[in-house]
C-alpha positions as CSV (number, residue, x, y, z in Angstrom):
1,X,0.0,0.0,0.0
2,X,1.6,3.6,-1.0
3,X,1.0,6.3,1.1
4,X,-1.1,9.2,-0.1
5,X,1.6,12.4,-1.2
6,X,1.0,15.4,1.2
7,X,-0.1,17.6,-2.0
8,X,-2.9,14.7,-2.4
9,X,-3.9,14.5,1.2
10,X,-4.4,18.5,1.0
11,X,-6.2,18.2,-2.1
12,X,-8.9,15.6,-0.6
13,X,-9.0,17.5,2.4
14,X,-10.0,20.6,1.0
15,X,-12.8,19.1,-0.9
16,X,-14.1,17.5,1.8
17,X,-14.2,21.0,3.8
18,X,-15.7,22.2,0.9
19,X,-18.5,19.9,0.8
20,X,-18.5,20.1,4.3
21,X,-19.1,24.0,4.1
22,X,-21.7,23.6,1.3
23,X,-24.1,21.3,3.3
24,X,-23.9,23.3,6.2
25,X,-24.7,26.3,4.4
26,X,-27.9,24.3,2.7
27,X,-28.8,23.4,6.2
28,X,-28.9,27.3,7.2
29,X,-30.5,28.1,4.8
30,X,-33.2,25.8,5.1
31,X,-33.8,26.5,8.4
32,X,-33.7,30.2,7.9
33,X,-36.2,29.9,5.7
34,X,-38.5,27.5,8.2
35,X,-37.9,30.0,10.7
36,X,-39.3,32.6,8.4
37,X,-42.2,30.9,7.3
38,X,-43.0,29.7,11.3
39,X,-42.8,33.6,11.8
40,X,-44.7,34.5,8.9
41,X,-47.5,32.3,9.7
42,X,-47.7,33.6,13.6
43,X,-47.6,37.2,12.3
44,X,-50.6,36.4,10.3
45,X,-53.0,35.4,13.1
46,X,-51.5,38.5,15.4
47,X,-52.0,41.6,12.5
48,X,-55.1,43.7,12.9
49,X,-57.4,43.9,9.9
């Protein structure tokens, strides 16, 4: 078994914190946007007229 070059191991790292990054992002952003609508929706029933 060869051992992985340092440039490699950087290389696989990186994309892995990138993807890493990108699903945490798409998690935040979904539940921004279920915040939002969970605000929306008790705004509705408190609004006059």
């Amino acid at each position: 078994m060869v051992p992985a070059l340092p440039a490699e191991s950087a290389r696989v790292l990186t994309r892995l914190l990138g993807l890493w990054l990108v699903l945490l992002g798409l998690a935040e952003a979904g539940l921004a946007f279920a915040r939002r609508a969970a605000l929306r929706g008790t705004n509705t029933l408190t609004r006059p007229g």
